[in-house]
N, C-alpha and C positions, 0 to 999 in steps of 0.2 A: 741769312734769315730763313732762307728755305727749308737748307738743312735743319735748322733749330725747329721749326714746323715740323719736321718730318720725326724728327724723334721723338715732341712732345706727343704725336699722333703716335706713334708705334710703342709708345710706357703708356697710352691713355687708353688703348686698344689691349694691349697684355694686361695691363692694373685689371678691366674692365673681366675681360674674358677668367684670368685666374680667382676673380671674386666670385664669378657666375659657377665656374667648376669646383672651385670648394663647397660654396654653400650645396650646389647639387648633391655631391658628396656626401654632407652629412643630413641633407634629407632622405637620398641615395638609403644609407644605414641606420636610420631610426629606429627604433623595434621600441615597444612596448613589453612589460614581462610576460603576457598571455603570449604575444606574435612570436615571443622566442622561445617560449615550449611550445608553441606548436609548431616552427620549423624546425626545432631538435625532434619531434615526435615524429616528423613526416620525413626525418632523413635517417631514424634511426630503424624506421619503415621499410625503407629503400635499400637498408644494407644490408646486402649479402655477402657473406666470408669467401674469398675465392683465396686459391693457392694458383702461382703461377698463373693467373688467366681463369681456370678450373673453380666453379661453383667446387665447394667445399661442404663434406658431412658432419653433422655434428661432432663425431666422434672422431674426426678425421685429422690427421697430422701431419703440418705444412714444415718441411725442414727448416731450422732458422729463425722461421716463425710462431708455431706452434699451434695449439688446436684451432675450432672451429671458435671456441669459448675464449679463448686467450682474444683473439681478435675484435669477438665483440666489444669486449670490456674496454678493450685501448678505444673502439670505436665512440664504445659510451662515454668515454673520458676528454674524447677530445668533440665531441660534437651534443655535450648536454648544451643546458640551455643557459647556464654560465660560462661554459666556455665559448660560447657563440656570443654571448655579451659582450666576453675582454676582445672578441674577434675585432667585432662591428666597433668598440668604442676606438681602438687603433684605426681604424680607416676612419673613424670621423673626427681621430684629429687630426689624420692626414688631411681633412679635407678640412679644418678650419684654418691646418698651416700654410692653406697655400689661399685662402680666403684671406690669411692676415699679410702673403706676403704680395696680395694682390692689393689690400687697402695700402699698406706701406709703399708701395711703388707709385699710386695716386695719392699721396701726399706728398712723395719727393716731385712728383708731379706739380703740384700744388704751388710747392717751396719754390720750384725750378721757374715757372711764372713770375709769382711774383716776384723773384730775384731777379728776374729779368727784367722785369717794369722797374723796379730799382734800381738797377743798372742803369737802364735808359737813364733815368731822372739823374740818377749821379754825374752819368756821361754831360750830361749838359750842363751840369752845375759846374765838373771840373773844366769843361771847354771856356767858362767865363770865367772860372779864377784862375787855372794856370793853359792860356792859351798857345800850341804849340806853334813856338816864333823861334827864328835865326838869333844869333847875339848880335849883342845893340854894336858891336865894332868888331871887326875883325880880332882874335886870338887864335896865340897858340892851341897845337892839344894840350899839350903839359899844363897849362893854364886851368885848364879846365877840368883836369883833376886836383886844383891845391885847393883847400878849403877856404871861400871867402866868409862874407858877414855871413850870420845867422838868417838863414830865412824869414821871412814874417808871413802869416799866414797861420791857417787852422791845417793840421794833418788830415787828407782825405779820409784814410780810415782808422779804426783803433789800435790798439795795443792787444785786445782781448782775445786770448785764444779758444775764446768757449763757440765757437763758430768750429772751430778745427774739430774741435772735440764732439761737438755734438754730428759731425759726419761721420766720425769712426763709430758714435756708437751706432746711429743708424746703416754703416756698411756692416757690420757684426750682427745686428738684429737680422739683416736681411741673411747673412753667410749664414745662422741657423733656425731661418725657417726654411732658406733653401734647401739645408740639409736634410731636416728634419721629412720634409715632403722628398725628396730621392730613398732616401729611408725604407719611408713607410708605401710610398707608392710603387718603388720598383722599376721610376721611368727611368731611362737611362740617359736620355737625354737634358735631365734637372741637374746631374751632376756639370755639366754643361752653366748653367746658370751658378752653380755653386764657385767653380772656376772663376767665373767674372765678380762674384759677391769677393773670394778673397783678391782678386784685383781691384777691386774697392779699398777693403781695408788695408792694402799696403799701400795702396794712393795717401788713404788718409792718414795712417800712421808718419808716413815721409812727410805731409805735410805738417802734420803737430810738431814733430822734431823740428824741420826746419824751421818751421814760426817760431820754433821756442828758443834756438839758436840763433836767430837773428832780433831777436826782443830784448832776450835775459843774455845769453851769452858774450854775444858780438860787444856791448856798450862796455861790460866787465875787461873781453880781450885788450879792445883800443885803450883804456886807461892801461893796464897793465904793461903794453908795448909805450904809452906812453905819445899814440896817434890821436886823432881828434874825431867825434863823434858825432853824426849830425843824425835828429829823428827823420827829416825828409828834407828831399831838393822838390821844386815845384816842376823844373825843364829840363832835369840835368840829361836824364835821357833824348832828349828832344835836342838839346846840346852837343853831347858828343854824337850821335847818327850813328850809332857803328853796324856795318852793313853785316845782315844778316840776324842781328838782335831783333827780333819779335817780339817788340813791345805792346801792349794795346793802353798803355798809358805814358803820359809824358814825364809822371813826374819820378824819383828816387825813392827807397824809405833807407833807413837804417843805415845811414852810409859811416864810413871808416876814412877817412884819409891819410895817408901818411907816405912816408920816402923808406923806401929799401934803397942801400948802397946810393945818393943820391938818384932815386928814380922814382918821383911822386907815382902814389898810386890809389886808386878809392876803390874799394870792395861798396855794394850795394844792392837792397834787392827791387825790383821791379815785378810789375803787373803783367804775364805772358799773354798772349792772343787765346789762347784757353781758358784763361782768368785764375790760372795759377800762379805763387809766388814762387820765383826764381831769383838765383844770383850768380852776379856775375862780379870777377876782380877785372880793374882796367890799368894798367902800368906802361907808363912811358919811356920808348926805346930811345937809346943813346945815339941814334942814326936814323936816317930816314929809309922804308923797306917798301917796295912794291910789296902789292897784297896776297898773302898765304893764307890757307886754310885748312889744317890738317887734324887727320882724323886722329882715334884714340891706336894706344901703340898695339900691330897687330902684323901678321907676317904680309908680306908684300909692300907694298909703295902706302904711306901713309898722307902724301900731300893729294890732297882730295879737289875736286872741278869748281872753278872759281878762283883757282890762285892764278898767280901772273906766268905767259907760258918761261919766263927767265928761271926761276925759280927748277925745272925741271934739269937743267944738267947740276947745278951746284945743290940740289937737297939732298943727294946720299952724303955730301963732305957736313950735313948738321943732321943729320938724322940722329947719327951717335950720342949728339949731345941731348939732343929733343927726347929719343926715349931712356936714356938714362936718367933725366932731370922732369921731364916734363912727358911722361904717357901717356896723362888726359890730354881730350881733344882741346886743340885752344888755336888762333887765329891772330892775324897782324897785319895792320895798313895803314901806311904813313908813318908816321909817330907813333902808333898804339898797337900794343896787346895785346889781349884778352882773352879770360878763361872763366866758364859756368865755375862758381865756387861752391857748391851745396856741402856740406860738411863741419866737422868740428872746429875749434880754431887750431891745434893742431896740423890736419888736414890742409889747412889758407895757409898757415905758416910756410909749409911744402911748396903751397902751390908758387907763393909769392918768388921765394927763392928760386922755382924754376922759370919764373917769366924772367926775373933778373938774369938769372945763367941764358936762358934761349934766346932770350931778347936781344943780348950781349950779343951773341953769335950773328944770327939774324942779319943785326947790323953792320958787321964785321965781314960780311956775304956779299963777294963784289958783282950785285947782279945788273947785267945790261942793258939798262932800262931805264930811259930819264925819266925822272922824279915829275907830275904832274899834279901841280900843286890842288890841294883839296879848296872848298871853301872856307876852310878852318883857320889855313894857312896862315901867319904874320906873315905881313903886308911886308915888304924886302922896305 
């Protein structure tokens, strides 16, 4: 919460300050048509033709440059009292663009609030309808990826992707006023701010895709393969625990279930602790595995801190398999799994097959280490 404070104070502080320096700006450069002949008449006053450094004779010849006359004329060219107009109207819209990119940054401002009092409010509404509980009887994991009845209940959120879209446009309006003000002001460090506006828009671009992949795509793929499609679980996350998934809600959307080579599996996405949508695929191993967690395929040791220390002399005899099949980062304990699936259904096709091929392996991994059974466990 603090941190959340601390950032709405440091966008409400820049919103504040970048609206105070633009409008300065274009009061800054205001002229009137008398103010700007008489600052072209007071500068055209001032000018003296020099060569090199050297005051210059009328009739006097600058190599390169040329006379004393040549010079005035470029000078009366570029400093009458229209050219001094187009000067001053560029710096004053430099300064209304960084006025508009300070009003836009106190409106995300704005948004950022109340979305959060929203939040709050939803957080309590989902804590009464889908309260995070254990299962009412001991199950397997495999159980717990096969598709049961249909839920009942209302979907927490909608379908609609005009949420996604309206942040791309607004990270794109801010990527060029930020532009536009480095531009014309010349700061070097606005290019700075430019950088994070396009890390904005490719945030929000990944996000439209993938919402639109798991809405319109995902429900087309599973009919196709011929799997079952569920719009939401209320606990399944809450369900399976799987350590290391940062969830900041209990319930599923979009889920897939189905069997590769007899191995139930449910692709799903969920709500991350940054209030991003994520997905994950979860498939059930043919064996039971102390817990691994490895990274994505990269030179050196890819089993990464948190796996079990057994796992260290027998992971180069599955590495071969891991990065030949399976490169993304992905994770396994007990019975289960699991790999972030973001991507086309092509892409999940891939992946699926490689939790089946590694998982296979995995299991097949005679590692030294008894088995301690989770809460999840069927009861022997």
């Amino acid at each position: 919460m603090e941190r959340r404070l601390t950032g709405w104070l440091v966008r409400l502080v820049a919103g504040v300050l970048l609206v105070v320096a633009g409008l300065s700006l274009v009061d800054r450069w205001q002229r009137t048509p008398g103010q700007l002949r008489w600052e072209s008449a007071e500068r055209i006053a001032e000018f003296r033709p020099e060569c090199g450094g050297v005051p210059m004779e009328r009739d006097e010849v600058c190599p390169g440059v040329g006379t004393a006359d040549d010079l005035l004329r470029g000078f009366l060219a570029a400093n009458g009292a229209d050219a001094i107009g187009r000067e001053y109207r560029w710096r004053r819209a430099g300064g209304w663009a960084m006025a508009g990119t300070g009003s836009l940054i106190l409106v995300l401002l704005a948004g950022g609030v109340l979305g959060a009092r929203r939040r709050r409010q939803q957080a309590v509404l989902e804590a009464a309808l889908f309260p995070r509980r254990g299962p009412v009887r001991p199950v397997s994991p495999a159980a717990v990826l096969l598709p049961g009845p249909a839920p009942g209940g209302v979907p927490p959120r909608s379908d609609n992707l005009g949420g996604f879209a309206f942040w791309l446009v607004v990270a794109v309006l801010l990527t060029v006023a930020a532009t536009v003000v480095a531009v014309l002001s010349g700061w070097w460090w606005m290019w700075g701010v430019v950088a994070v506006a396009l890390l904005l828009v490719n945030r929000a671009v990944r996000a439209l895709v993938d919402g639109g992949r798991a809405r319109y795509a995902r429900p087309r793929w599973a009919e196709r393969h011929g799997y079952v499609y569920r719009r939401f679980d209320p606990d399944l996350v809450a369900r399976l625990g799987l350590p290391g998934l940062r969830a900041a809600r209990p319930y599923a959307e979009h889920l897939v279930h189905g069997a590769l080579g007899g191995l139930p599996f449910v692709l799903f996405t969920y709500v991350h602790r940054d209030l991003s949508e994520r997905s994950v695929c979860v498939m059930a191993l043919p064996g039971w595995v102390p817990r691994i967690v490895v990274a994505g395929e990269r030179p050196g040791n890819r089993l990464r801190r948190g796996s079990d220390p057994g796992w260290r002399a027998l992971w180069p005899a599955v590495r071969g398999v891991a990065d030949r099949d399976l490169p993304e980062p992905f994770a396994a304990d007990g019975r289960l799994i699991w790999i972030a699936a973001a991507g086309p259904p092509p892409t999940v096709d891939r992946l699926l097959t490689g939790l089946r091929t590694v998982g296979a392996a995995l299991a097949a991994t005679p590692v030294r280490v008894d088995p301690v059974p989770s809460p999840t466990t069927e009861a022997a």
